[in-house]
Gaussian input, Z-matrix of N, CA and C with variables (Angstrom, degrees):
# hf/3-21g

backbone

0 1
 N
 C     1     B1
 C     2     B2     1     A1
 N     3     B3     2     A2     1     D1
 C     4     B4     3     A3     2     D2
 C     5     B5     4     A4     3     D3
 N     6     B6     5     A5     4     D4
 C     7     B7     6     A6     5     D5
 C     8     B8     7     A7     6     D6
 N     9     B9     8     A8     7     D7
 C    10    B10     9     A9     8     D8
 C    11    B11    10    A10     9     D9
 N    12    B12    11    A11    10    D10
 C    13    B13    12    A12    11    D11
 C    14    B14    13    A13    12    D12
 N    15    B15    14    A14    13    D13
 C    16    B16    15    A15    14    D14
 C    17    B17    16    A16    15    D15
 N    18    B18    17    A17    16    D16
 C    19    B19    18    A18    17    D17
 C    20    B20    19    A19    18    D18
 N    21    B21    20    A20    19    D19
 C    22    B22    21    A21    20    D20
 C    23    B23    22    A22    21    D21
 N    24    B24    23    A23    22    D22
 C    25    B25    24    A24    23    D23
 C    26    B26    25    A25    24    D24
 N    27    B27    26    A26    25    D25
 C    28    B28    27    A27    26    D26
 C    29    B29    28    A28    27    D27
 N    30    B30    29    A29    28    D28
 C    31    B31    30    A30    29    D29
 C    32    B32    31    A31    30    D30
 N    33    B33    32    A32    31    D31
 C    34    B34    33    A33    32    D32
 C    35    B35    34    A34    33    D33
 N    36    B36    35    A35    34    D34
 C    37    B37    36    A36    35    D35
 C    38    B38    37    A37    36    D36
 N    39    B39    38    A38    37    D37
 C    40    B40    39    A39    38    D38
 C    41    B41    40    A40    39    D39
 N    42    B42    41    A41    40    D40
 C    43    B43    42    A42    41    D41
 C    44    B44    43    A43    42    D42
 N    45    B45    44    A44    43    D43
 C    46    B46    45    A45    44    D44
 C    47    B47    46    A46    45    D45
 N    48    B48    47    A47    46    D46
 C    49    B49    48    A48    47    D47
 C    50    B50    49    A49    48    D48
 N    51    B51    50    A50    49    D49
 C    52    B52    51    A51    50    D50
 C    53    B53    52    A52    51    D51
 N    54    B54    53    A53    52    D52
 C    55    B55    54    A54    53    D53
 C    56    B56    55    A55    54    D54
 N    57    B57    56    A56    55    D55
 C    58    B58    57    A57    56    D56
 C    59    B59    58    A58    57    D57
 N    60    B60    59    A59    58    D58
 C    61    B61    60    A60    59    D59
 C    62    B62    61    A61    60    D60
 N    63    B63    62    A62    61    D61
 C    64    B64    63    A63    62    D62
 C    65    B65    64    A64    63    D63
 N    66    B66    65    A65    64    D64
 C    67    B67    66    A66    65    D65
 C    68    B68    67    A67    66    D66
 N    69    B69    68    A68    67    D67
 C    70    B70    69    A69    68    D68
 C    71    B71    70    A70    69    D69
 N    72    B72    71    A71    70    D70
 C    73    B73    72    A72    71    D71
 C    74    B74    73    A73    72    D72
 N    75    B75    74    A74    73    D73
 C    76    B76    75    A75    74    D74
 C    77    B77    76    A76    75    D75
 N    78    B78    77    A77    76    D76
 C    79    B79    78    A78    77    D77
 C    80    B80    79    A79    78    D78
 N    81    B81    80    A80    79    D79
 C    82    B82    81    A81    80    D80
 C    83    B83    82    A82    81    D81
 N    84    B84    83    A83    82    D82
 C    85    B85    84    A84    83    D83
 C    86    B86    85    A85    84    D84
 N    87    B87    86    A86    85    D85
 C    88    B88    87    A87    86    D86
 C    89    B89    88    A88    87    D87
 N    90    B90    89    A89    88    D88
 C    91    B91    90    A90    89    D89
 C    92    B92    91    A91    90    D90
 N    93    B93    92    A92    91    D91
 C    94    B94    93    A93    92    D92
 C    95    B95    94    A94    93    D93
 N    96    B96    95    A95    94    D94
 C    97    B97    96    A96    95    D95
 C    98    B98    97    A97    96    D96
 N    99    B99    98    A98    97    D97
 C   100   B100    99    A99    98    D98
 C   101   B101   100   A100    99    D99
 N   102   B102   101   A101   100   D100
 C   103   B103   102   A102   101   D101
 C   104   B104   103   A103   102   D102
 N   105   B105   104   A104   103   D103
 C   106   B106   105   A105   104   D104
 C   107   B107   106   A106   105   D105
 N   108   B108   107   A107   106   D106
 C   109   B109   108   A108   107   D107
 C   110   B110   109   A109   108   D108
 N   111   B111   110   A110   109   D109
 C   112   B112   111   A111   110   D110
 C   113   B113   112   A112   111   D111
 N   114   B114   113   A113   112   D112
 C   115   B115   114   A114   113   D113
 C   116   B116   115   A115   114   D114
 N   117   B117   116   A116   115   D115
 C   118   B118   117   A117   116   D116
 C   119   B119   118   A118   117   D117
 N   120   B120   119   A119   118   D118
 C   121   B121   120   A120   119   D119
 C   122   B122   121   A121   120   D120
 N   123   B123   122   A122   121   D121
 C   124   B124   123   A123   122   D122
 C   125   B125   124   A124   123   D123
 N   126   B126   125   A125   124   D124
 C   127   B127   126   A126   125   D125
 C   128   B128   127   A127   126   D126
 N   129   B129   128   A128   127   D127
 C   130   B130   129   A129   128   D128
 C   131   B131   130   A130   129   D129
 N   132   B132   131   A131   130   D130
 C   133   B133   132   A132   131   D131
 C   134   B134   133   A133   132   D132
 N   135   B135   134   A134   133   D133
 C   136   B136   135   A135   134   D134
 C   137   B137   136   A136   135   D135
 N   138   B138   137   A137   136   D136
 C   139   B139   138   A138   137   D137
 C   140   B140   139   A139   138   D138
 N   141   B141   140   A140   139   D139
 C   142   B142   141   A141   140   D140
 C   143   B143   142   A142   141   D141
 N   144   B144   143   A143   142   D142
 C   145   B145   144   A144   143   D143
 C   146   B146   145   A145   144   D144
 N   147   B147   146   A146   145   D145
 C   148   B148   147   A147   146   D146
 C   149   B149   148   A148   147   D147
 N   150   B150   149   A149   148   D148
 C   151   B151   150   A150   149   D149
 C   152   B152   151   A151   150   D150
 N   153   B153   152   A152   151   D151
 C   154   B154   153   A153   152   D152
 C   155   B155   154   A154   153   D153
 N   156   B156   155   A155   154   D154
 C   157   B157   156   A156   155   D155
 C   158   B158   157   A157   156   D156
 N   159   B159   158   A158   157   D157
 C   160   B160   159   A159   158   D158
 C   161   B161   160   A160   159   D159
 N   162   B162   161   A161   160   D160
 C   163   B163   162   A162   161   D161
 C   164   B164   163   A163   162   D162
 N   165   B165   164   A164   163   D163
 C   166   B166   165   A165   164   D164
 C   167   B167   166   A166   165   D165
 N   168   B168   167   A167   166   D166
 C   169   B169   168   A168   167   D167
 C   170   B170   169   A169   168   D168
 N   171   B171   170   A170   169   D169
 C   172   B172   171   A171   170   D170
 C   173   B173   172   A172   171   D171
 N   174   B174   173   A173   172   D172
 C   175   B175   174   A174   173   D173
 C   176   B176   175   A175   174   D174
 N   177   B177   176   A176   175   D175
 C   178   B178   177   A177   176   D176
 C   179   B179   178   A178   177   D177
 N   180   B180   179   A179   178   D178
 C   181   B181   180   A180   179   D179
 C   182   B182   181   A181   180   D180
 N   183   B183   182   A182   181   D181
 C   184   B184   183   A183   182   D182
 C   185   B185   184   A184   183   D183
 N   186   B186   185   A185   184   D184
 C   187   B187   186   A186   185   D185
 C   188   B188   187   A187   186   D186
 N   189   B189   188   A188   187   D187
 C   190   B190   189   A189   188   D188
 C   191   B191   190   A190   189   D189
 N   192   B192   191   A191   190   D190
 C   193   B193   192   A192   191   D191
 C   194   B194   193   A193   192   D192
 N   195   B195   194   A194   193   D193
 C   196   B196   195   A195   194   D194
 C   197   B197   196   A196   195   D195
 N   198   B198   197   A197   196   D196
 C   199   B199   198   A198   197   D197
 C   200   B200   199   A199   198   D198
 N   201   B201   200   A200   199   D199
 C   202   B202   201   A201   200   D200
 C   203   B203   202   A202   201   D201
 N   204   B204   203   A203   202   D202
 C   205   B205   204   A204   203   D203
 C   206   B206   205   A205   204   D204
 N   207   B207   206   A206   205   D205
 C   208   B208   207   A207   206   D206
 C   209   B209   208   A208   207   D207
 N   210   B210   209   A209   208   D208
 C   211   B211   210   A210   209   D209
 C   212   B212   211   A211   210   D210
 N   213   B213   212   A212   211   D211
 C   214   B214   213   A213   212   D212
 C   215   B215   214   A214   213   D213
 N   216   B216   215   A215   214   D214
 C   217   B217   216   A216   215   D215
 C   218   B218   217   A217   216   D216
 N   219   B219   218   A218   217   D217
 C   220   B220   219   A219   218   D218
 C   221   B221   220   A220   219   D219
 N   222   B222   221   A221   220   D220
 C   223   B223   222   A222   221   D221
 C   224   B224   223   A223   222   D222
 N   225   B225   224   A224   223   D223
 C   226   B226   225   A225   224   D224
 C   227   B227   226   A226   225   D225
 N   228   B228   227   A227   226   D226
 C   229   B229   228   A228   227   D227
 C   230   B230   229   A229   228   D228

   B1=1.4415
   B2=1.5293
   B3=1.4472
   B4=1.1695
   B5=1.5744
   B6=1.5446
   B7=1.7233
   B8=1.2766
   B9=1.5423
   B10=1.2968
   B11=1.1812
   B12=1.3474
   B13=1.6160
   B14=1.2438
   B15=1.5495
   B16=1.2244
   B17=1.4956
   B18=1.3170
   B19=1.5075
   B20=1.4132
   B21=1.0415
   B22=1.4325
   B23=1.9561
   B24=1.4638
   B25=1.4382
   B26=1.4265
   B27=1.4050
   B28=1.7732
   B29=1.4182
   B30=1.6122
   B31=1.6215
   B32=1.4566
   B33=1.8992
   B34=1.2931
   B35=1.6800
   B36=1.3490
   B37=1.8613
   B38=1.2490
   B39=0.9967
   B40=1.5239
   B41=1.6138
   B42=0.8530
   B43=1.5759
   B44=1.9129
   B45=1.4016
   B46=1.2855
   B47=1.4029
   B48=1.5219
   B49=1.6289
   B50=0.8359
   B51=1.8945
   B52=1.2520
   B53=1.2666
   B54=1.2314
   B55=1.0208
   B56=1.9386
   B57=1.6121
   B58=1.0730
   B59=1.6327
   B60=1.5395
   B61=1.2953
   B62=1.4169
   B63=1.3133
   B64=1.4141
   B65=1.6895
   B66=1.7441
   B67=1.4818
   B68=1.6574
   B69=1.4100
   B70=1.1839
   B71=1.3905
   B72=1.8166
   B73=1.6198
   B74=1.9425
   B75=1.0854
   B76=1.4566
   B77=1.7770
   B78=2.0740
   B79=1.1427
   B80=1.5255
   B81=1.1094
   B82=1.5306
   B83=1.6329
   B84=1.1880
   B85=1.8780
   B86=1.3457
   B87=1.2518
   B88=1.1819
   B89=1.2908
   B90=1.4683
   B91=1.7147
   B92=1.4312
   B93=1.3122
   B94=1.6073
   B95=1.5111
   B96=1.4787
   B97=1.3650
   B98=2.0776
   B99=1.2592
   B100=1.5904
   B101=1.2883
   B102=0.9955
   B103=1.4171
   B104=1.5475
   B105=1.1416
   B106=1.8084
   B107=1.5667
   B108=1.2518
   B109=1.2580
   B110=1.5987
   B111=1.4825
   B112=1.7231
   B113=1.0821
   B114=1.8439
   B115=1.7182
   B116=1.5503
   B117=1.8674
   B118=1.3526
   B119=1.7859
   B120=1.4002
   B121=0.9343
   B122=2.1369
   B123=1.4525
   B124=1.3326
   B125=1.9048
   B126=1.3883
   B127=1.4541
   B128=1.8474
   B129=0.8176
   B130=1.5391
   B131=1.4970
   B132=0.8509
   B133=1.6808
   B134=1.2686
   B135=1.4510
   B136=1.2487
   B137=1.7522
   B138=0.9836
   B139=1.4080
   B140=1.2353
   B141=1.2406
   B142=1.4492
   B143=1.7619
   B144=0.9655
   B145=1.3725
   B146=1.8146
   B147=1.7388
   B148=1.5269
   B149=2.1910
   B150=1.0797
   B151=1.2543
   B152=1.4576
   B153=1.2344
   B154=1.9245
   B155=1.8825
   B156=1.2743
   B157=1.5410
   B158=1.4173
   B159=1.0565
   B160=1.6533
   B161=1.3220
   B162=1.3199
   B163=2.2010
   B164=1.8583
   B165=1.3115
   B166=1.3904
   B167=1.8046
   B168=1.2277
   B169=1.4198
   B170=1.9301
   B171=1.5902
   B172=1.6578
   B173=1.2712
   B174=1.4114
   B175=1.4004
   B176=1.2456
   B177=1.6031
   B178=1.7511
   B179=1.0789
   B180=1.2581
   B181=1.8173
   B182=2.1801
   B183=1.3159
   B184=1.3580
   B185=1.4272
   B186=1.3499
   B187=1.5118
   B188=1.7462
   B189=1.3104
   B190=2.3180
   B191=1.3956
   B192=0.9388
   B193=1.8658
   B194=1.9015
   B195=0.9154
   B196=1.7750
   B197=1.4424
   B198=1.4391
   B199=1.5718
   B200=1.4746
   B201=1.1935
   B202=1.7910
   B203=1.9422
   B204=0.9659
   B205=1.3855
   B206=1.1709
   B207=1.4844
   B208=1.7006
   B209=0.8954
   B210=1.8318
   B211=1.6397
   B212=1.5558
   B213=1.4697
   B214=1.4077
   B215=1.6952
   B216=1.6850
   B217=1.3905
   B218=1.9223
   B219=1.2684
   B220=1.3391
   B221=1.5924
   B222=1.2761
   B223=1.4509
   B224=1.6853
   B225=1.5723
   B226=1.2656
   B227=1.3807
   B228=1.9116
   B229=1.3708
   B230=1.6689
   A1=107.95
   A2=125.53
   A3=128.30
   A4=101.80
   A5=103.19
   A6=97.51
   A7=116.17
   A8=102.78
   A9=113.36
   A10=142.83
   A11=119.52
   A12=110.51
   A13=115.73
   A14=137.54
   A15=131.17
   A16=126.19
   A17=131.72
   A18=150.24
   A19=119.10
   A20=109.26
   A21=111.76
   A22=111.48
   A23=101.85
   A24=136.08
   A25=108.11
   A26=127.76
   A27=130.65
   A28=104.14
   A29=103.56
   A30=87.40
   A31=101.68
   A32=105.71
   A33=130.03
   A34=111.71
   A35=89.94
   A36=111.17
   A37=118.85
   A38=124.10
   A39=142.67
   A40=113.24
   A41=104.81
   A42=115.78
   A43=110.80
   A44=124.14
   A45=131.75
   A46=102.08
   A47=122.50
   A48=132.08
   A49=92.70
   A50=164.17
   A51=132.79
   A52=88.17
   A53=153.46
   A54=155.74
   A55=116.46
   A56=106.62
   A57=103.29
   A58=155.62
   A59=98.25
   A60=124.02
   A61=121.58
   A62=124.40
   A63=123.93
   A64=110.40
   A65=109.97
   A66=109.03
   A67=105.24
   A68=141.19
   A69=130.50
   A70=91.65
   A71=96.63
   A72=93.40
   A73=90.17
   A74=102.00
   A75=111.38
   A76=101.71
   A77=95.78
   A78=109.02
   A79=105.17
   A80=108.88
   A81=97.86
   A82=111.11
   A83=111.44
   A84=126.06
   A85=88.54
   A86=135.82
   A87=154.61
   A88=111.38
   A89=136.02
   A90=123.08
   A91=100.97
   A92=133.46
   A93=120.30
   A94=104.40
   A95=110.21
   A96=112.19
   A97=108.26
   A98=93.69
   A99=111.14
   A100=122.23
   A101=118.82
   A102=124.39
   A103=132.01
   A104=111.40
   A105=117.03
   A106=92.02
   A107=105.64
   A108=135.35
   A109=120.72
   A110=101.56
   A111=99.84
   A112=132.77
   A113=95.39
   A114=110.66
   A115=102.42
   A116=98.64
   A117=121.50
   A118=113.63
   A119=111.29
   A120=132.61
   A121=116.81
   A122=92.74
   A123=89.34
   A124=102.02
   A125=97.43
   A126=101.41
   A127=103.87
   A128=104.46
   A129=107.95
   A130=134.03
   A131=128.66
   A132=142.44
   A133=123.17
   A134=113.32
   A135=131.49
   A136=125.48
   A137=124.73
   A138=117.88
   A139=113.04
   A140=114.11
   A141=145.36
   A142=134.61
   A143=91.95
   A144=97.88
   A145=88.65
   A146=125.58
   A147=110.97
   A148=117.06
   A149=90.92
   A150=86.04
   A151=136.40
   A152=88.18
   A153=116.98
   A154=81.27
   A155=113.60
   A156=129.36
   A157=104.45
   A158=117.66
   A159=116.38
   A160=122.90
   A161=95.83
   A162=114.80
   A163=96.64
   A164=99.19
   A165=114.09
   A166=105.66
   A167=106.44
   A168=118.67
   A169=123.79
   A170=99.23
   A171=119.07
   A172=109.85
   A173=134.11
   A174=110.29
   A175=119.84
   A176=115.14
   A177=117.04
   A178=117.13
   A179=137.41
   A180=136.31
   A181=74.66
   A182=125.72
   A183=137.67
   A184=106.09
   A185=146.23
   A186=161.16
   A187=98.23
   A188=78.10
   A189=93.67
   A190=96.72
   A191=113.96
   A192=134.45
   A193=88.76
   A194=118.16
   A195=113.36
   A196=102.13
   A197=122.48
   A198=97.43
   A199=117.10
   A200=108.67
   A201=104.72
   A202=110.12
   A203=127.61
   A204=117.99
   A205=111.32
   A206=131.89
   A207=106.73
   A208=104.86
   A209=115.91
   A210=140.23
   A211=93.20
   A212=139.64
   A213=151.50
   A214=106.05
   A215=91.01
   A216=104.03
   A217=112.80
   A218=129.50
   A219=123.92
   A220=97.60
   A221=115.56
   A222=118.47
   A223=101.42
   A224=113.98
   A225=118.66
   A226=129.39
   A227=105.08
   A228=124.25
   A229=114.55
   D1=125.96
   D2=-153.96
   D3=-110.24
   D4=112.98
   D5=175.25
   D6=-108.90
   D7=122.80
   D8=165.12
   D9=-82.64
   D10=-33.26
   D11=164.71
   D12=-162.48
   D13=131.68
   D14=158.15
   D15=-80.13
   D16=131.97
   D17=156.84
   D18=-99.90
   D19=103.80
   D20=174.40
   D21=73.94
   D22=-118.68
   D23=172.94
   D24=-72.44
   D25=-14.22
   D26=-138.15
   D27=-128.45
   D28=104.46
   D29=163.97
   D30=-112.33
   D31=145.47
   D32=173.87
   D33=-102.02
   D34=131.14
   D35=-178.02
   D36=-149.67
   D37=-173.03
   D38=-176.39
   D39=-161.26
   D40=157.33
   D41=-175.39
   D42=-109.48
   D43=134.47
   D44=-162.62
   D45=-62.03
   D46=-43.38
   D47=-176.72
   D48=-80.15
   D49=20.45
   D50=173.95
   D51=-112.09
   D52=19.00
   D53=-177.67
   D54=-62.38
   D55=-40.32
   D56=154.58
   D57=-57.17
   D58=-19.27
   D59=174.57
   D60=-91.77
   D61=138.53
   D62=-175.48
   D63=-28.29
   D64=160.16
   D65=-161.10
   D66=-69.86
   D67=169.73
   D68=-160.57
   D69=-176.61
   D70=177.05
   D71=174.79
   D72=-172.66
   D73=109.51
   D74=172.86
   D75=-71.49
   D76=163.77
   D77=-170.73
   D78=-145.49
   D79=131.99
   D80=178.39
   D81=-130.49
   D82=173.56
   D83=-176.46
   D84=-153.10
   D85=147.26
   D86=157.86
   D87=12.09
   D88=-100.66
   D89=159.50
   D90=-83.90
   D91=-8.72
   D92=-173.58
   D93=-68.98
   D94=145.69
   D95=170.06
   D96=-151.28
   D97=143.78
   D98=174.70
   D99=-133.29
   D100=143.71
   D101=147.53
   D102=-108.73
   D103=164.51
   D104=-175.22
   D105=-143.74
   D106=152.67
   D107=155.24
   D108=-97.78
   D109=127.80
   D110=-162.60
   D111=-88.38
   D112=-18.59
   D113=170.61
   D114=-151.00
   D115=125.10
   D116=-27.45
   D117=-70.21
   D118=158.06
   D119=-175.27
   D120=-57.50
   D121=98.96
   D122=176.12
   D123=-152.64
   D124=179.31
   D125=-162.88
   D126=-84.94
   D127=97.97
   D128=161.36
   D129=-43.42
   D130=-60.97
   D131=142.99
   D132=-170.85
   D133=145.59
   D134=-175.16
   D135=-98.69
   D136=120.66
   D137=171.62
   D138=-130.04
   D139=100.39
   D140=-169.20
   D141=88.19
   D142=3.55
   D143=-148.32
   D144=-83.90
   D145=125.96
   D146=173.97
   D147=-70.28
   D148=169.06
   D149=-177.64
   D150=-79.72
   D151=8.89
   D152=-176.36
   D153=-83.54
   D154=-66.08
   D155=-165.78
   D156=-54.07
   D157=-59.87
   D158=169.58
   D159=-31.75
   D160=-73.85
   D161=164.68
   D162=-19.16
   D163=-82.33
   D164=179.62
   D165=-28.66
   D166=-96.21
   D167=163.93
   D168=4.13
   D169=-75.38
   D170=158.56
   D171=-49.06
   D172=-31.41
   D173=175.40
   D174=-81.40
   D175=-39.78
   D176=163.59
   D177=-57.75
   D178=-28.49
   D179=-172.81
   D180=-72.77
   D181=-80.28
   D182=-164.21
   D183=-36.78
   D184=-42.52
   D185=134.14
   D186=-7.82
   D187=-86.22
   D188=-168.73
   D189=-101.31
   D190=76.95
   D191=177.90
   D192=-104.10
   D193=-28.72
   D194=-174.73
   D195=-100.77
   D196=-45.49
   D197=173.96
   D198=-66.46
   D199=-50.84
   D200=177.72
   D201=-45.67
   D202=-27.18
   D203=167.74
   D204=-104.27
   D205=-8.03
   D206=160.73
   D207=-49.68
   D208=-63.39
   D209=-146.12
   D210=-59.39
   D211=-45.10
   D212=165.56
   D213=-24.96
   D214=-71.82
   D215=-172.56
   D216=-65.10
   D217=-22.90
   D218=179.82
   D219=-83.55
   D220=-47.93
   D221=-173.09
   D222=-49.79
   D223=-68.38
   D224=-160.40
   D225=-92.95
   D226=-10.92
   D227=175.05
   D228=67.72

């Protein structure tokens, strides 16, 4: 499982087998977890996360929208 970056509370990853599925980038908080889709950029699903936190969330995925898909593209080619 490939981690790319922590912010704050937030660690960003991806999983080695999701590699087949459009580019993405999971998010986690303690048991909270999300995903986004990176192109184009939308929320994949959420489990737990409130929607104040999300907002938040979407703007850091929107920030490092290019490292999370370099790191995609070296990981998954």
């Amino acid at each position: 499982m490939p981690m790319v970056k922590y912010v704050g509370p937030y660690r960003f990853y991806f999983y080695s087998f999701d590699c087949n599925e459009p580019k993405h980038i999971h998010v986690q908080r303690d048991n909270l977890l999300g995903k986004f889709w990176l192109e184009p950029l939308t929320l994949s699903r959420n489990h737990g996360f409130s929607p104040k936190e999300l907002s938040v969330i979407m703007r850091i995925v929107a920030q490092d929208k290019d490292v999370f898909v370099e790191a995609w593209d070296e990981h998954c080619g």
